[in-house]
C-alpha positions as CSV (number, residue, x, y, z in Angstrom):
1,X,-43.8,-15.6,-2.9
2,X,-43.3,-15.6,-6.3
3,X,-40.8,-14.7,-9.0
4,X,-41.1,-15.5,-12.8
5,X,-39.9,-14.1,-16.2
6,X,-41.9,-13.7,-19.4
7,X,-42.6,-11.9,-22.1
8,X,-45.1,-9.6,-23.0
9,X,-46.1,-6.7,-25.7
10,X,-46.1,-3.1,-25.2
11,X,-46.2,-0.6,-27.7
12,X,-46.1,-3.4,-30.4
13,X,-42.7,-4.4,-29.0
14,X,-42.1,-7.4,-27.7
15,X,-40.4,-7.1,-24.3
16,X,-39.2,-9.4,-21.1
17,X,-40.2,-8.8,-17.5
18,X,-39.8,-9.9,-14.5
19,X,-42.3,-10.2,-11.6
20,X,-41.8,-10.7,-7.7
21,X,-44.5,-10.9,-5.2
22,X,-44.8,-11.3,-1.7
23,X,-48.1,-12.4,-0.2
24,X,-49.6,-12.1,2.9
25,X,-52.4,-14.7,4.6
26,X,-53.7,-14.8,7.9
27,X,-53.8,-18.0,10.3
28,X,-57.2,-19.5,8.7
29,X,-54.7,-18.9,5.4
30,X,-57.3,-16.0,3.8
31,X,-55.5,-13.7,1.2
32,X,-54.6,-10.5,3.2
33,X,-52.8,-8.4,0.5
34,X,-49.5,-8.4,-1.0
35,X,-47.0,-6.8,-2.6
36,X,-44.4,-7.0,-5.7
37,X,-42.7,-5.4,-8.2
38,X,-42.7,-5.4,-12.3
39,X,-38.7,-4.9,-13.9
40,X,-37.4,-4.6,-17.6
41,X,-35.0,-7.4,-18.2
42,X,-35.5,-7.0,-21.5
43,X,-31.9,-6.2,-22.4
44,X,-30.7,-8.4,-20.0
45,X,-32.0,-11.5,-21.7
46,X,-31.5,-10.1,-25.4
47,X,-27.3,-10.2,-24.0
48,X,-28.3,-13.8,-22.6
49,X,-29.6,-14.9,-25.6
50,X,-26.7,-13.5,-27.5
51,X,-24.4,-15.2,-24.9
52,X,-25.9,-18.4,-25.1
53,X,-25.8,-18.1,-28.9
54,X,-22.0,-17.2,-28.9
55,X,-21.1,-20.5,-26.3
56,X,-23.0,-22.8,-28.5
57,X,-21.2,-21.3,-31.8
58,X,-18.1,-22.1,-29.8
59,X,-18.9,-25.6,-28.5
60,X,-19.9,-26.1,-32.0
61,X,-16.8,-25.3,-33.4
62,X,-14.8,-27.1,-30.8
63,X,-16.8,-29.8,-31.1
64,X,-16.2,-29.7,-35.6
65,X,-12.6,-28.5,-35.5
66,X,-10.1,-31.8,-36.3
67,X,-7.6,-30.4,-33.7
68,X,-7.8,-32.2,-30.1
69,X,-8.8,-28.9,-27.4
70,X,-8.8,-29.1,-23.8
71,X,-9.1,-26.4,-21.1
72,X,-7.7,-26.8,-17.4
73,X,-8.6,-24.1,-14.5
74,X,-5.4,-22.9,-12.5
75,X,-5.6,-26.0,-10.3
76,X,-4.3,-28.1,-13.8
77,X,-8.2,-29.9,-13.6
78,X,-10.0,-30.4,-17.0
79,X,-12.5,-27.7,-17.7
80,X,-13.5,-28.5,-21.4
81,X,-12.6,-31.1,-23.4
82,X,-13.5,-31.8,-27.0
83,X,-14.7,-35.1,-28.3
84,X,-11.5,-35.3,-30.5
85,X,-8.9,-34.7,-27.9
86,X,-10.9,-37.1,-25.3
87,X,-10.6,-39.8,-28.6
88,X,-6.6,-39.2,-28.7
89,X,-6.8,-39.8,-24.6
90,X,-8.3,-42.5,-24.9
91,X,-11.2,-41.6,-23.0
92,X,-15.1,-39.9,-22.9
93,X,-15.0,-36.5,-22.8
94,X,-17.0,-37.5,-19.2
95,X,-14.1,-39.3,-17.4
96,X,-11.7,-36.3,-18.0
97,X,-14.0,-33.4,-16.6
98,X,-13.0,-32.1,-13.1
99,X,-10.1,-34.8,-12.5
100,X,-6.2,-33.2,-12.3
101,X,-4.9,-34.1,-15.8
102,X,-1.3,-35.4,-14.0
103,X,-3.2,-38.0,-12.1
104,X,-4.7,-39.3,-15.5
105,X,-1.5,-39.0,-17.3
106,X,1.7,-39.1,-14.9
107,X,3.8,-39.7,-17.9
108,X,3.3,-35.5,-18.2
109,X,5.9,-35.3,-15.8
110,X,8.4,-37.2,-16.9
111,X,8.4,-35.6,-20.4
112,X,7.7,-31.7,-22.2
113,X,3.9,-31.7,-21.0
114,X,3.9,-30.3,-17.6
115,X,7.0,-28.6,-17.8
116,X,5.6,-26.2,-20.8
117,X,1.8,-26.2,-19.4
118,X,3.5,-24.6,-16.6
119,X,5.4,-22.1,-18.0
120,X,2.6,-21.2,-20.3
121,X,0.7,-20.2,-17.2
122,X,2.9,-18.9,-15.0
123,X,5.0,-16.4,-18.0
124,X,1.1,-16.0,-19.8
125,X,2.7,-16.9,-22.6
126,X,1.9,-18.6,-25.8
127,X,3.9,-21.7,-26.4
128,X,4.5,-24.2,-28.8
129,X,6.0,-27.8,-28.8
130,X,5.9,-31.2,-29.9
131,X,6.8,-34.4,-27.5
132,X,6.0,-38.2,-27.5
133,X,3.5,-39.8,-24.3
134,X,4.5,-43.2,-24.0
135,X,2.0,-46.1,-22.8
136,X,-0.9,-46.1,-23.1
137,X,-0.8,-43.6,-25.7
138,X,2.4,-44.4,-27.3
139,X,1.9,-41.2,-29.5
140,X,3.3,-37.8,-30.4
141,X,1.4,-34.7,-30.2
142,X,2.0,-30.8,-31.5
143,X,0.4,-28.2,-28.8
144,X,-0.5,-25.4,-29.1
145,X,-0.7,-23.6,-25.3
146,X,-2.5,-20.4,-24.6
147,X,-3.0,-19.2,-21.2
148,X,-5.2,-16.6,-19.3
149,X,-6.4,-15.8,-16.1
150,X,-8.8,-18.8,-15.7
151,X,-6.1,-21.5,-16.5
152,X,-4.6,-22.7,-19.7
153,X,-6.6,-24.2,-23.2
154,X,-4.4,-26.5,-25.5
155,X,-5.3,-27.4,-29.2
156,X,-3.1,-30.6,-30.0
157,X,-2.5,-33.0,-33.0
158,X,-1.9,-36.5,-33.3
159,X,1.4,-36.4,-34.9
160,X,2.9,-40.0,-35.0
161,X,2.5,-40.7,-38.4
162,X,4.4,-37.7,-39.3
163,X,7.0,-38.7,-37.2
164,X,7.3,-41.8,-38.4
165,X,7.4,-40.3,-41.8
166,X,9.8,-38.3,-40.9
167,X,12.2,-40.9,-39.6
168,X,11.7,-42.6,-42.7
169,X,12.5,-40.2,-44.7
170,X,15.7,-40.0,-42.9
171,X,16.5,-43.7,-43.4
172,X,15.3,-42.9,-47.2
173,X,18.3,-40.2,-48.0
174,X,18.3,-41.6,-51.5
175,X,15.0,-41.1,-52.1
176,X,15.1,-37.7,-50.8
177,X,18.5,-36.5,-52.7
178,X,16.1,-37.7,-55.7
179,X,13.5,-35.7,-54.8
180,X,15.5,-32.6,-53.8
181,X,17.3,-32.6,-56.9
182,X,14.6,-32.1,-59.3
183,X,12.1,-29.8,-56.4
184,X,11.9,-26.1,-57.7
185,X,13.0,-25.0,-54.2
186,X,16.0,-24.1,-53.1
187,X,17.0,-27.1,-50.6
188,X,19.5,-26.9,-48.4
189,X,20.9,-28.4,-44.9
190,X,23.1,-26.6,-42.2
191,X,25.3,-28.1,-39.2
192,X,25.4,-26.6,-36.3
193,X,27.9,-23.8,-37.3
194,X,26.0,-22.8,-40.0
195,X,27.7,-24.2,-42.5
196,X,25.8,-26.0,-45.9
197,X,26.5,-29.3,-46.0
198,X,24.1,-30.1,-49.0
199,X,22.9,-27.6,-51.3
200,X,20.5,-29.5,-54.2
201,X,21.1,-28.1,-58.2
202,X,18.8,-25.2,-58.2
203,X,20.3,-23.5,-55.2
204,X,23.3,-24.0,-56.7
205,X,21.9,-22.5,-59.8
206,X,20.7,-19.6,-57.8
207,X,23.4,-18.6,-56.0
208,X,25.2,-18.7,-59.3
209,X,28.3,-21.2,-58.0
210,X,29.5,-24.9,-58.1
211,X,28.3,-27.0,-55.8
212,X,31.3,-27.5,-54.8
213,X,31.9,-24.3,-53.7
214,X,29.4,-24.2,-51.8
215,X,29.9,-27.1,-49.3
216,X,31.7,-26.0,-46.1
217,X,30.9,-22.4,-45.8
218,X,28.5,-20.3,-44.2
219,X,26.4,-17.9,-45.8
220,X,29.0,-15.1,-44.9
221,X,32.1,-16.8,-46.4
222,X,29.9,-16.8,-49.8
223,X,29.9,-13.0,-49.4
224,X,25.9,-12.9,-49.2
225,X,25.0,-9.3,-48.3
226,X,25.3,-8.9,-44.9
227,X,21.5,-8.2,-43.9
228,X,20.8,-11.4,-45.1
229,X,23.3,-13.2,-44.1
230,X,22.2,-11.2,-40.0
231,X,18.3,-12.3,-40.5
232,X,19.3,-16.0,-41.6
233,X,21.8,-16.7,-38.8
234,X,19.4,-15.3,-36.3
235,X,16.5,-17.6,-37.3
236,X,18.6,-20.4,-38.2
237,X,20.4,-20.2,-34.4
238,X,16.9,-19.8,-32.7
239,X,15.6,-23.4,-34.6
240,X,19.3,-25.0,-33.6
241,X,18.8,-23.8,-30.1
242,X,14.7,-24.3,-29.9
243,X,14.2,-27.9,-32.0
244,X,11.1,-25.8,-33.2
245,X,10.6,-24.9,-37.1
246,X,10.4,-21.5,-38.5
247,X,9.1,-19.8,-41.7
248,X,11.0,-16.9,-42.3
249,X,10.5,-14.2,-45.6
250,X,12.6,-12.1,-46.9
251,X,13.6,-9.9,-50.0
252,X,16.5,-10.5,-52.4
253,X,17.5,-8.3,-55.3
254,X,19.6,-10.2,-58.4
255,X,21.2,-9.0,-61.5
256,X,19.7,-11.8,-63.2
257,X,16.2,-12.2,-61.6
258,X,15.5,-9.0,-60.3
259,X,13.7,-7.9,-57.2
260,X,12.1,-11.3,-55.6
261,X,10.3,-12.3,-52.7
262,X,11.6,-15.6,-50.8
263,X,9.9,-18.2,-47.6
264,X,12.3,-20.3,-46.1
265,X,10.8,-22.9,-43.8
266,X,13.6,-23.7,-41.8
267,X,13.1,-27.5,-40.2
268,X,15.3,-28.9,-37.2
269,X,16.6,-32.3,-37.7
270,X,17.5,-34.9,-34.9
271,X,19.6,-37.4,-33.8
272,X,19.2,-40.5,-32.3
273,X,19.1,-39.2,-28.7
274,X,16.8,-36.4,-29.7
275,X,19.1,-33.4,-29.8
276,X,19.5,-31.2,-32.9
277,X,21.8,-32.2,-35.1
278,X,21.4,-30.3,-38.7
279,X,18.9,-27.7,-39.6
280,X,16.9,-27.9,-43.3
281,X,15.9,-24.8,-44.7
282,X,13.4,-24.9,-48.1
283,X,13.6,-21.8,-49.6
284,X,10.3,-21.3,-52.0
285,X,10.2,-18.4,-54.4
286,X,6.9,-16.2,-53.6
287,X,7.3,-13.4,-55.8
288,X,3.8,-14.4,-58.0
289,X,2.1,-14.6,-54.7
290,X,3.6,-11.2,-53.2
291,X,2.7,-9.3,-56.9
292,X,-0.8,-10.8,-56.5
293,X,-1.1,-9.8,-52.7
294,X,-0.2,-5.9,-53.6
295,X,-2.5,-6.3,-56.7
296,X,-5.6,-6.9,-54.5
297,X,-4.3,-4.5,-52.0
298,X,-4.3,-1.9,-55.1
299,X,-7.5,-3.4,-56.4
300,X,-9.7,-2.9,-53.0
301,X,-7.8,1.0,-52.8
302,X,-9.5,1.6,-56.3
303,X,-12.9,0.1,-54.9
304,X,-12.7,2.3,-51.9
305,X,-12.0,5.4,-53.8
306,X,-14.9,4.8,-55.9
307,X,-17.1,4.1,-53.4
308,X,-16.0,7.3,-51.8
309,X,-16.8,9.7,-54.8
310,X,-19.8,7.9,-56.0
311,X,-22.6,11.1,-56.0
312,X,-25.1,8.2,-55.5
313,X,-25.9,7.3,-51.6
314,X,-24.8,4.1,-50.5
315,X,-25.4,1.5,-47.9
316,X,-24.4,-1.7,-46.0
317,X,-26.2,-2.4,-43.2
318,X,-26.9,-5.8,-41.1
319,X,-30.4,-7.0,-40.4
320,X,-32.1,-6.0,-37.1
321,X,-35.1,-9.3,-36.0
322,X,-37.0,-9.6,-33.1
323,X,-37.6,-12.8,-31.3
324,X,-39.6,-14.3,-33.9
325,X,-37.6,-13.8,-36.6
326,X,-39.5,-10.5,-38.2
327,X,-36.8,-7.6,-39.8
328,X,-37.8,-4.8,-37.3
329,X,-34.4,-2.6,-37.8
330,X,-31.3,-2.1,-39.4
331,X,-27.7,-1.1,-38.2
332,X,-25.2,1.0,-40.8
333,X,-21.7,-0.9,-41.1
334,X,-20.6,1.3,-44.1
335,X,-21.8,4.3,-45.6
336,X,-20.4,6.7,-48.1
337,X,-20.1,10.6,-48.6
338,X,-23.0,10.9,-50.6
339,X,-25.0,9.0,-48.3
340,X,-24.1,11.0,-45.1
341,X,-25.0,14.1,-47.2
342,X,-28.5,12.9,-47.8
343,X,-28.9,11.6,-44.3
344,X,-27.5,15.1,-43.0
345,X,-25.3,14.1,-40.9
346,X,-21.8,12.5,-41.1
347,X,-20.9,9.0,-42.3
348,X,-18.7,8.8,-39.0
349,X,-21.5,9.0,-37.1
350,X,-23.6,6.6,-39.0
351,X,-22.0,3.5,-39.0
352,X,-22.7,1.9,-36.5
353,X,-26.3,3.8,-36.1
354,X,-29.4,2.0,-36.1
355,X,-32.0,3.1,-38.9
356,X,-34.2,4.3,-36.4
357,X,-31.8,6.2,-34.4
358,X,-31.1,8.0,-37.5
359,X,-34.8,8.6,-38.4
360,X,-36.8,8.4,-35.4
361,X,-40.4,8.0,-38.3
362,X,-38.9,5.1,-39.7
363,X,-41.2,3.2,-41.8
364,X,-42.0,-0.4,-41.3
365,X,-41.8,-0.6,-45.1
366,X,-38.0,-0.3,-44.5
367,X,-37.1,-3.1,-42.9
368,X,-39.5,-5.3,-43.8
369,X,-38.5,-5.0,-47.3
370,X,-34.4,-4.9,-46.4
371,X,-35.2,-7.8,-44.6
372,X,-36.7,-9.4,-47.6
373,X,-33.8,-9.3,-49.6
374,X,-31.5,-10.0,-47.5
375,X,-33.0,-13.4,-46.3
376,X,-34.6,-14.4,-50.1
377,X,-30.6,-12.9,-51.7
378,X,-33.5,-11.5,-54.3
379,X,-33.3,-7.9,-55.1
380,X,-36.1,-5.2,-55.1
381,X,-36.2,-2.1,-56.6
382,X,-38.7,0.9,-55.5
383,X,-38.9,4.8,-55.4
């Protein structure tokens, strides 16, 4: 018996088959006969193809990315794991594959590892945390945990350095008060009920009091309006109660300034034994960025009304090649009014379409020349 895939061409297409066979000898081991059967796998292995094209984009951009990235089946055993994680392990991406990631690293017990692996996988739930591995590692890492049915993937950072930066900058508050003085942010740090106990010159300046009048109270006590004052304390509770940073936006409306547009990144602070102890928030005026956002929003509405009432046909399509690389057909991704009219039938139903399931006669000249330009980025023009 025999069973083989290859390709052949039929009607001037090339196409994939698959043969089986079944012979028959008698005891001397003459050919009796036989029997088999001839099967179209041609679409089959086209969806291999693009399969195996898809997993090696994705290794490839596992294997480029600067994040570490490992994968673990539902019995917590290594999967995947890039060569950039396997380098913060300490190890070849080899030694990790098929081995239970607690036995290699017990210290996951002990800290924030296992504890939000697991309830990643068992709530299916994105999470997101930072936590130190002691020896042999002695580093800290940001993850990033998403879970699914086969098991959990992880991207994580090496983030000791910032750490340490971080800590330095704490032991550096003279440094810092000289920095935050002169930022054009609004700086300012919160205890733990909310109220500001530092507020640098242009927040001041913003909220349009003394400093010194400032210091001690909450938000609400400065008479904020109250909507504000709701969104802020929300966020500023969750990052108390989380240890996790925040970005939060938000409108404000002055006398002075007008209508503006505002990020806060709100950043948990620490004390010696870990706990939160005072929350940072850096408030960054993004008003230029938000009139800039609705101006290309406004711009691309103009474009797509013009490319609606143009009473010329238009056109985007994507590049149909065979296995060797030869344009053979083209598939509609955008069509306009005009276009659908000429075609006879509506732009709806076009996109989408390939060039021959809209015309059925479709010249070779077509594609071949589409083709052209779209690999050479040379343009042609014919009646």
């Amino acid at each position: 018996p025999y069973d083989i895939e290859h390709r052949i061409v039929a009607d001037s297409q090339v196409k994939w088959v698959r043969e089986r066979a079944e012979l028959e000898f008698d005891e001397q081991g003459t050919l009796l006969g036989g029997f088999g059967t001839v099967q179209d796998v041609t679409e089959r292995k086209v969806a291999d193809e693009k399969l195996r094209k898809a997993l090696d984009t994705l290794h490839q951009t596992f294997e480029s990315i600067s994040d570490g990235f490992f994968s673990l089946d539902r019995r917590w055993r290594f999967t995947y794991v890039n060569r950039t994680g396997a380098r913060m392990m300490g190890m070849d991406p080899e030694e990790l594959l098929g081995q239970v990631i607690c036995d290699l690293f017990p210290h996951a017990f002990t800290r924030r590892f296992h504890k939000e692996y697991r309830q990643a996988m068992e709530t299916s739930t994105p999470l997101h945390f930072e936590e130190y591995y002691p020896e042999p590692l002695e580093a800290w890492f940001e993850c990033h945990c998403y879970p699914s049915p086969d098991g959990l993937s992880v991207y994580f950072q090496d983030i000791t350095d910032r750490k340490r930066a971080d800590e330095a900058l704490r032991e550096r508050e003279r440094e810092y008060r000289t920095l935050a003085e002169n930022s054009p942010e609004v700086i300012a740090r919160f205890d733990r009920d909310l109220r500001h106990t530092y507020v640098n010159e242009y927040g001041a300046r913003l909220y349009g009091l003394p400093r010194e009048q400032i210091l001690g109270k909450t938000a609400a006590e400065l008479d904020m309006p109250a909507d504000k004052v709701a969104l802020w304390q929300r966020h500023f509770r969750e990052v108390l109660a989380s240890g996790e940073q925040q970005t939060v936006e938000f409108e404000y409306h002055d006398d002075d300034l007008g209508h503006r547009y505002f990020s806060s990144l709100l950043v948990p602070e620490f004390g010696p034994a870990g706990e939160v102890t005072s929350l940072l928030a850096i408030t960054r005026d993004v008003t230029p960025e938000k009139k800039a956002e609705a101006a290309l929003r406004a711009e691309k509405e103009r474009f797509q009304t013009l490319f609606r009432s143009m009473t010329e046909g238009f056109a985007m399509a994507e590049i149909i090649r065979d296995d060797e690389g030869r344009a053979v057909d083209y598939r509609y991704i955008e069509v306009n009014d005009a276009f659908g009219r000429l075609a006879g039938c509506p732009p709806s139903r076009i996109v989408g379409m390939r060039a021959s399931e809209l015309n059925p006669h479709l010249d070779r000249f077509w594609p071949e020349t589409y083709g052209r330009v779209a690999l050479t980025g040379q343009p042609a023009q014919f009646q």
